[in-house]
C-alpha positions, 0 to 999 in steps of 0.5 A: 456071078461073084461070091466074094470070100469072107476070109482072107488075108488083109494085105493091101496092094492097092494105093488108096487116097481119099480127098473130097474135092469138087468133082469138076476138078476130077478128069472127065470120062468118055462117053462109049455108046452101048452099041459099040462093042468091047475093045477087048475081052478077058483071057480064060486061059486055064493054064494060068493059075492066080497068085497074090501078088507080093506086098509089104503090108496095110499101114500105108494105106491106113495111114494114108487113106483114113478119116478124110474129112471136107470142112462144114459146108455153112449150114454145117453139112459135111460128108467123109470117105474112109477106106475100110481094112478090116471085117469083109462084108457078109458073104449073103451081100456079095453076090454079083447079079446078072445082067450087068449094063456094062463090064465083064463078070470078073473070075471067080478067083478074085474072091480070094482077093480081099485087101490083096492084089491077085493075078495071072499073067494077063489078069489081076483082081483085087477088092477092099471097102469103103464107108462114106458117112454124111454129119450135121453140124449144129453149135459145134455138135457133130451128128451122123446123119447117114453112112453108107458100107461100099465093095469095091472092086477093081479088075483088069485083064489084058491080051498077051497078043494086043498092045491093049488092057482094060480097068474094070471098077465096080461097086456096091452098097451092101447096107446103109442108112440115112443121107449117106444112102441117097448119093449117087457115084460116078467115076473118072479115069486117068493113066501114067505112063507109055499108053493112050486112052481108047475109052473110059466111062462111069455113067452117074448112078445111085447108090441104092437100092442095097446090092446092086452094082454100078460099074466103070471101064475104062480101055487103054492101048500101049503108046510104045514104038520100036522094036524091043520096046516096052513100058508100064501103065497104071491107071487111077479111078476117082471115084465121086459121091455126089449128095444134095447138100454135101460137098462130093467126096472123092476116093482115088483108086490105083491097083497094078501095072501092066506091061506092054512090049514089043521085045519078045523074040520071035513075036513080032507085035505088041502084047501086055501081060501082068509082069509080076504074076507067073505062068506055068511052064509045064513039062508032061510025063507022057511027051517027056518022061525022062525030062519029066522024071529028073525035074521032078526029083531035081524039085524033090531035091529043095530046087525051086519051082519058081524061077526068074528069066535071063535073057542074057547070052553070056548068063545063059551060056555060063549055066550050061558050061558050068552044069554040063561042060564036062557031061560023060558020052552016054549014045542016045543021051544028053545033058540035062540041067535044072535049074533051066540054063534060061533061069537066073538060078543057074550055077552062074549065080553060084551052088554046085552040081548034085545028080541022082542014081542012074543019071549017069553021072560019076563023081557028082555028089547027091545034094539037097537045098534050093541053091545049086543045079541037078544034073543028068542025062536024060533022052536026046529028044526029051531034051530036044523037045525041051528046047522048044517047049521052053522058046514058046513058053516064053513067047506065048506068054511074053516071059522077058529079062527077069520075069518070074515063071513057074515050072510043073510036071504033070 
């Protein structure tokens, strides 16, 4: 069940465009029986905590998406979808009922995503409104005849280990009045980029009755060959409201790209990840104290917990000479840098060495501010043990060439 919050930030990530063009001019979706079973599921990894995801802000879309209107039809009968950025819904018509027909109940950390992307690596969320309204005109006279308040949710998830990933759309009226409450809506979806559909569906339904749900899906698998491959989807849901005696009106939803790949090292297959959205790579003060102990004052120093991948040999190599090149000889010891020598944070992208008391260092000064790198010689199994977690963290969660991550002690 999903409680969608009422308050949040009211930045939009979603590219939103009305139109209210005939449905048969919209792609078709595919009919999947219910006796089929669902191609793919969500990942519940709880190691992956959400984050919005960066934007610019809601002018485009309201400038894009408002006050799309059809011409009268002859006997002056018209409808219009706006797209709505403004109050959320009351919370009380929120919630999501059980037993859906069809989909998966999103997480309830979408409810944060109102008019804002959200996600982890292998989810995204993100939920707006929708008004469509029906008029009569009469000897030039515009009435409303009927309006119609829509939530609309999208969702996709996704497999780090499957070269698929899924667009989930809901939607539900949460009140209305008048024609505008007798449309049915439907929706079709269609994709850009490297991926082929597997199955997409939106079977006609009505709006009413108040708060009920009515749901899409819509599965695509990865089209990419090769080794070291990779490429990004988006798919687009055109969403129709069919109503006796108006022209349909049709809102077309996009929300995020996915990333499929071939190209992590040491995992052979295809996976697909959210690429923008960070995981956490966690060291622990039980298996590592020392690593643990210097990352957290190295942090404490201004130095950023999130970083962004290389994959580039010569960048990595450069960060490790320049941090530790001229470590002193401590038995039982080894150099250790943060920002990790895999990091575009390194000194390769410029700063100096700071250090900390007992780290073992001489002459390397104490030092504040997110740029720069913290040295110090910490356990050689610490360190050794860091050098795997970090090569399956990046495998497990498919981190490439300048994919952001997060680093946590607990």
């Amino acid at each position: 069940m999903l409680r969608i919050a009422t308050t949040i930030a009211a930045t939009l990530a979603a590219a939103v465009v009305v139109s209210t063009a005939s449905a048969s001019a919209q792609p078709t979706a595919d009919a999947r029986p219910a006796s089929i079973a669902r191609p793919l599921t969500p990942d519940g990894n709880a190691d992956r905590k959400p984050e919005p995801k960066p934007e610019s802000g809601p002018a485009s879309l309201a400038a894009s998406s408002r006050d799309k209107c059809s011409a009268p039809a002859s006997d002056g009968r018209h409808g219009c979808v706006e797209v709505t950025t403004a109050d959320a819904p009351p919370a009380g018509a929120l919630w999501r009922s059980p037993g859906l027909a069809a989909g998966v109940t999103p997480p309830q950390w979408c409810d944060q995503a109102y008019n804002q992307v959200w996600g982890t690596r292998t989810q995204a969320c993100i939920w707006s409104t929708v008004t469509y309204t029906t008029y009569l005109v009469t000897n030039g006279q515009r009435t409303t005849t009927g309006q119609a308040n829509i939530t609309v949710m999208q969702y996709n998830y996704t497999d780090t280990g499957l070269g698929r990933y899924a667009h989930q759309i809901d939607t539900s009226m949460y009140s209305g009045w008048g024609d505008a409450t007798k449309a049915t809506i439907d929706g079709q979806a269609t994709l850009t980029g490297p991926c082929t559909r597997n199955s997409a569906t939106f079977p006609a339904k009505p709006l009413s009755p108040v708060n009920s749900w009515n749901t899409g899906e819509s599965f695509w698998d990865s089209a990419i060959t090769g080794p070291a491959a990779k490429g990004k989807c988006k798919t687009q849901w055109y969403l129709t409201f069919n109503n006796p005696g108006y022209d349909p009106a049709v809102v077309d939803y996009s929300m995020n790209e996915v990333r499929c790949d071939n190209a992590t090292a040491g995992r052979p297959g295809i996976g697909c990840v959210i690429p923008w959205a960070a995981s956490n790579l966690v060291y622990t003060r039980t298996a590592t104290p020392e690593l643990a102990d210097h990352v957290t004052k190295a942090q404490a120093t201004g130095l950023p917990s999130r970083l962004t991948r290389t994959e580039d040999q010569t960048v990595i190599d450069s960060n490790r000479t320049k941090a530790c090149g001229s470590a002193p000889s401590v038995p039982g010891k080894s150099c250790d840098e943060y920002p990790i020598a895999s990091s575009q944070q390194g000194l390769n992208a410029g700063g100096t060495r700071r250090t900390h008391p007992g780290c073992g260092f001489t002459g390397v000064p104490a030092g504040t501010g997110p740029v720069g790198v913290s040295v110090c010689m910490i356990a050689v199994a610490d360190n050794n043990s860091q050098g795997g977690t970090n090569t399956q963290f990046f495998r497990r969660e498919r981190v490439l060439q300048d994919d952001p991550f997060n680093v946590v002690v607990q």
